[in-house]
C-alpha positions in Angstrom: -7.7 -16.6 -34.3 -10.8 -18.8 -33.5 -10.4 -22.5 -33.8 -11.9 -24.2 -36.3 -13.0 -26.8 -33.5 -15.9 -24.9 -32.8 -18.0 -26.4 -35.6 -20.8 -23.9 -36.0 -21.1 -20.5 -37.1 -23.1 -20.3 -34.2 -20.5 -21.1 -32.1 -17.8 -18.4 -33.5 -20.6 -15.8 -32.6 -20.6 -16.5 -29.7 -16.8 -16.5 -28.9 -16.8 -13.2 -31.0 -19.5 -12.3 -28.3 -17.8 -13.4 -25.4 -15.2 -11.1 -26.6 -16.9 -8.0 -27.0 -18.4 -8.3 -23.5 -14.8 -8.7 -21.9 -13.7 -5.4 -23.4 -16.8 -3.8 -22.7 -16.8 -5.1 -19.0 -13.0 -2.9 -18.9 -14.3 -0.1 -20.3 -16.7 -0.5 -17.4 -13.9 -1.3 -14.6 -16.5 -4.6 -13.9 -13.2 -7.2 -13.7 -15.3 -9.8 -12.6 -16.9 -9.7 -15.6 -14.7 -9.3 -18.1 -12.2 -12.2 -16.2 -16.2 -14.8 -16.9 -16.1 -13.0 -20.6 -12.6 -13.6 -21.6 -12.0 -17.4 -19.3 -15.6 -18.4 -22.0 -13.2 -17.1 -24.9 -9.9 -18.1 -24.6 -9.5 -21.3 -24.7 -11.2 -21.6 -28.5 -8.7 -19.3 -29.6 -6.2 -21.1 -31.8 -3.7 -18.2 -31.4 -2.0 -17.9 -28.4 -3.9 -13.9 -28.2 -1.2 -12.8 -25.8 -3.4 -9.5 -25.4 -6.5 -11.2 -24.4 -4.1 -12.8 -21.5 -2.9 -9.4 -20.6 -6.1 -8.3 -19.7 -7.2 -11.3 -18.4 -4.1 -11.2 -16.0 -5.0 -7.5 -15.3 -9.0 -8.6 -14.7 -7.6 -11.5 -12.2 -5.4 -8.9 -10.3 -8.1 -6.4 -9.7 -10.2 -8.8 -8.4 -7.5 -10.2 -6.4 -7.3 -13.8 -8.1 -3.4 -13.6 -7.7 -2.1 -16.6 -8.3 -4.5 -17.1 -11.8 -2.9 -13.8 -12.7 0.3 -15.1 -12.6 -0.6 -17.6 -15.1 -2.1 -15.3 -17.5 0.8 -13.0 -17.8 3.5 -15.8 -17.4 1.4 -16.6 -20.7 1.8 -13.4 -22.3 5.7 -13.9 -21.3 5.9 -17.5 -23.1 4.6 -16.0 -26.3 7.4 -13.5 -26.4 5.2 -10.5 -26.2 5.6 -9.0 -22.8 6.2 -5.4 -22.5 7.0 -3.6 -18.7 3.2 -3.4 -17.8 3.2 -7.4 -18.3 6.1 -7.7 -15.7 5.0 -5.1 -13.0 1.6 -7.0 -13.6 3.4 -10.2 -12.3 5.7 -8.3 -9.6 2.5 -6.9 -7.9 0.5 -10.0 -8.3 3.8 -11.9 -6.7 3.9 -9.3 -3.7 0.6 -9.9 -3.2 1.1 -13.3 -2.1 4.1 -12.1 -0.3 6.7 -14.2 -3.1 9.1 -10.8 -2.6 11.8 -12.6 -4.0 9.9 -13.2 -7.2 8.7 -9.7 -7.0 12.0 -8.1 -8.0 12.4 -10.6 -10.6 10.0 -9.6 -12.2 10.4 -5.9 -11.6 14.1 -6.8 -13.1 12.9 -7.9 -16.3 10.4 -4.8 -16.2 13.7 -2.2 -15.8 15.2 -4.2 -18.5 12.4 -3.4 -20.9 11.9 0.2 -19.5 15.2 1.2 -18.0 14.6 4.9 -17.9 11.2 4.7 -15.7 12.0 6.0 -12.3 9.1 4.8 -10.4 10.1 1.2 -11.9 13.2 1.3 -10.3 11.6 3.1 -7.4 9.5 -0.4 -7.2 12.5 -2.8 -7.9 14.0 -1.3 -5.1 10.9 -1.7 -2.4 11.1 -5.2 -4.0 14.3 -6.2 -2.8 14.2 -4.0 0.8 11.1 -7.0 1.1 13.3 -9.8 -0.4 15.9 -8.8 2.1 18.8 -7.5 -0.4 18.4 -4.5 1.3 21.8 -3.2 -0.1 21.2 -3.6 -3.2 18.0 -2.0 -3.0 19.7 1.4 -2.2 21.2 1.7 -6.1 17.7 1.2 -7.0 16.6 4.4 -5.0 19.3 6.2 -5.9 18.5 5.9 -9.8 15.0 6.6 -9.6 16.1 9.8 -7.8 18.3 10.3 -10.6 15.8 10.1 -13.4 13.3 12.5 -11.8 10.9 10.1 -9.8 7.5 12.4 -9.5 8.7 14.7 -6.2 10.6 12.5 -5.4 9.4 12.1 -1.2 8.4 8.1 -2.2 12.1 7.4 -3.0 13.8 9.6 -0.4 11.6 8.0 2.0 12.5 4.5 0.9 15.9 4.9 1.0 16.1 6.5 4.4 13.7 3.5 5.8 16.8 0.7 3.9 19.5 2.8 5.2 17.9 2.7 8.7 18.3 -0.7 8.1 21.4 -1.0 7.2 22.3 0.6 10.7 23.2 4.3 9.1 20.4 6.4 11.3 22.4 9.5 10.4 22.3 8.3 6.6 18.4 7.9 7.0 17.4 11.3 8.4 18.9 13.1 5.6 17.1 10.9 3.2 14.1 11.9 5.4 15.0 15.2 5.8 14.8 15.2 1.5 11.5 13.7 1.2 10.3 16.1 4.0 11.4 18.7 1.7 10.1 17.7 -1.1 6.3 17.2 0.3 6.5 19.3 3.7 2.3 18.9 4.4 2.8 15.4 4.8 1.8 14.5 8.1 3.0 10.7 7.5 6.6 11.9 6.6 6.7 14.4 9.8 5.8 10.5 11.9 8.1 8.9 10.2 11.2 11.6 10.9 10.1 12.2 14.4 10.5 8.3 15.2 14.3 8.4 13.6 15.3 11.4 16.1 13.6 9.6 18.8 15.7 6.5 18.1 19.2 8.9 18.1 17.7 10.4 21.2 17.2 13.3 19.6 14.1 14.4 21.6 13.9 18.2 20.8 14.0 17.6 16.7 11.5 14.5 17.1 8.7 17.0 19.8 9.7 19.6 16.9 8.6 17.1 13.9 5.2 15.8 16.0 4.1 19.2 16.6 4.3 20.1 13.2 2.3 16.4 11.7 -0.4 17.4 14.4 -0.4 20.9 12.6 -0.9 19.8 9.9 -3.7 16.6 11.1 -4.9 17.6 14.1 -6.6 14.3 15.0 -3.4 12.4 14.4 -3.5 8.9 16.7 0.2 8.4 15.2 1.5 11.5 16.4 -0.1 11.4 19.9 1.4 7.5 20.0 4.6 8.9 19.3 4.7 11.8 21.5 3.5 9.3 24.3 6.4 7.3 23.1 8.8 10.0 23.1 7.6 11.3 26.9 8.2 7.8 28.7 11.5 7.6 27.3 12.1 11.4 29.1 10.2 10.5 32.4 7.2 13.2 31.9 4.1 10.7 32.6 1.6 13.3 32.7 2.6 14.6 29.1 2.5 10.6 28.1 -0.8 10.3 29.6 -2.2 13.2 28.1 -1.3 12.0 24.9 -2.3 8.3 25.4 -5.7 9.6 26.4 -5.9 11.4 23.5 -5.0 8.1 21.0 -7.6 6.3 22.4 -10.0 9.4 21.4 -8.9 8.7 18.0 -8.3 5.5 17.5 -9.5 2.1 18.9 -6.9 0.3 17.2 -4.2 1.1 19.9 -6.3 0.2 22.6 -4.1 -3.1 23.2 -1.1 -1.0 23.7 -2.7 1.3 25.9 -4.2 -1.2 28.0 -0.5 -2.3 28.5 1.0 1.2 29.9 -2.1 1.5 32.2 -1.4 -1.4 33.8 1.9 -2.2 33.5 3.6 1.8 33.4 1.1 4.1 35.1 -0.1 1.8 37.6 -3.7 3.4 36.9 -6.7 1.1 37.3 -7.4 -0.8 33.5 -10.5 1.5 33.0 -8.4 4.6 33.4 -8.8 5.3 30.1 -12.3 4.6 29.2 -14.0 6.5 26.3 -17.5 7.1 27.7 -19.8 5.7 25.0 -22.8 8.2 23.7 -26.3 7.1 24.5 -28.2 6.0 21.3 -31.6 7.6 21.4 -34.7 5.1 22.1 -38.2 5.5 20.7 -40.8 6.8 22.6 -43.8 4.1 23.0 -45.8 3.8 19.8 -43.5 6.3 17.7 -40.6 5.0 15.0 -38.0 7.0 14.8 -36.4 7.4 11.8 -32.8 8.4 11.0 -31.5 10.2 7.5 -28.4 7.7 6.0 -26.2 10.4 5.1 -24.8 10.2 1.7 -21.9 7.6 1.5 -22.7 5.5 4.9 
């Protein structure tokens, strides 16, 4: 497998070197390293080593070198010796860089050489929802379903969210309804349902669906935004502003959108909402206070 360009003995050792340390660096999880290890190797092979290029593919997509993974595993493709793994390695490198279309190529060829893994065609299907063939993408959910996709919420929940799309809200909630029952503590899929009643104006099921994700996560900014959502569309502004006062508790990150309602909605001054911010202690003169790191910060 080494050229014979190399020359020296001493040269081969070190390839042979170079090697080891890549497949020592996976063992290791350091990708970074084994991507340096195998990049020093490779290219004194005289064989194509389509498994070196695997990994080398799977080292560049951990580290999030996307488009060199594509080349590594389009390498491993050219020397005939891909295998599913090789093509979900491309689609997910591909959807990376937001090349959706691409993406469920790939994923295409990767049912072809796998066609009875669910959470393949599961994957093919999110594929081409993002490529825009949303209705070809329901098949795709419907035959992971079919084979027994894990609990199946992931694809029930994918296929109501490309039926939505396709303009079938009633279509959607059932699929909801599914993946609800298939993982009922999931405070996500409660959201996600509440927000498809709201948008039938189903008001009691959505309040119903809210209550249950803040059950189940009490500090829940999603849930609050939707229930603030859900009041303003009934008229009850003190319920909304109960519950917008209560995202910005949680969560900075919505703290454009309530900005907005104060101003523009409530007609409440643009402070209305302000989270008073706790005093840092100060050290007294001549003393250093010092502060325990807790484990993990």
């Amino acid at each position: 497998m080494i050229g014979d360009r190399l020359g020296s003995g001493e040269d081969r050792r070190l390839v042979e070197d170079s090697i080891r340390r890549a497949l020592d660096s996976f063992e290791r999880e350091d990708f970074g390293g084994a991507a340096c290890a195998l990049e020093e190797a490779l290219p004194h092979l005289s064989e194509s080593a389509p498994d070196l290029w695997e990994r080398l593919g799977t080292a560049y997509l951990k580290i999030g070198d996307f488009p060199r993974a594509i080349d590594a595993f389009e390498r491993v493709v050219a020397a005939d010796r891909a295998t599913s793994a090789t093509f979900v390695g491309l689609a997910r490198a591909a959807s990376e860089l937001a090349h959706f279309p691409d993406a469920a190529r790939y994923l295409e060829a990767a049912v072809d050489a796998a066609p009875r893994d669910a959470v393949l065609w599961r994957e093919l299907g999110v594929a081409r929802r993002r490529a825009g063939m949303v209705v070809e993408c329901v098949a795709c959910f419907r035959e992971a379903l079919r084979l027994g996709d894990d609990d199946g919420a992931d694809s029930w929940k994918e296929l109501g969210r490309a039926l939505r799309e396709l303009g079938d809200p009633s279509g959607a909630i059932e699929a909801y309804r599914a993946a609800v029952r298939c993982r009922p503590r999931s405070p996500e899929l409660w959201v996600e349902i509440a927000r498809l009643y709201t948008e039938t104006e189903r008001f009691g099921e959505s309040d119903d669906a809210l209550r249950e994700s803040i059950r189940l996560r009490p500090n829940n900014a999603a849930a609050c935004r939707a229930i603030a959502q859900n009041a303003l569309k009934k008229g009850e502004r003190e319920t909304a502003e109960r519950a917008y006062r209560r995202m910005k508790e949680l969560s900075p990150d919505f703290a454009e959108e309530i900005a907005s309602w104060v101003s523009t909605t409530a007609g409440l001054p643009a402070d209305a909402f302000r989270v008073p911010e706790v005093p840092r202690p100060r050290p007294a003169a001549g003393r250093v206070l010092r502060f325990r790191v807790p484990p993990g910060a």
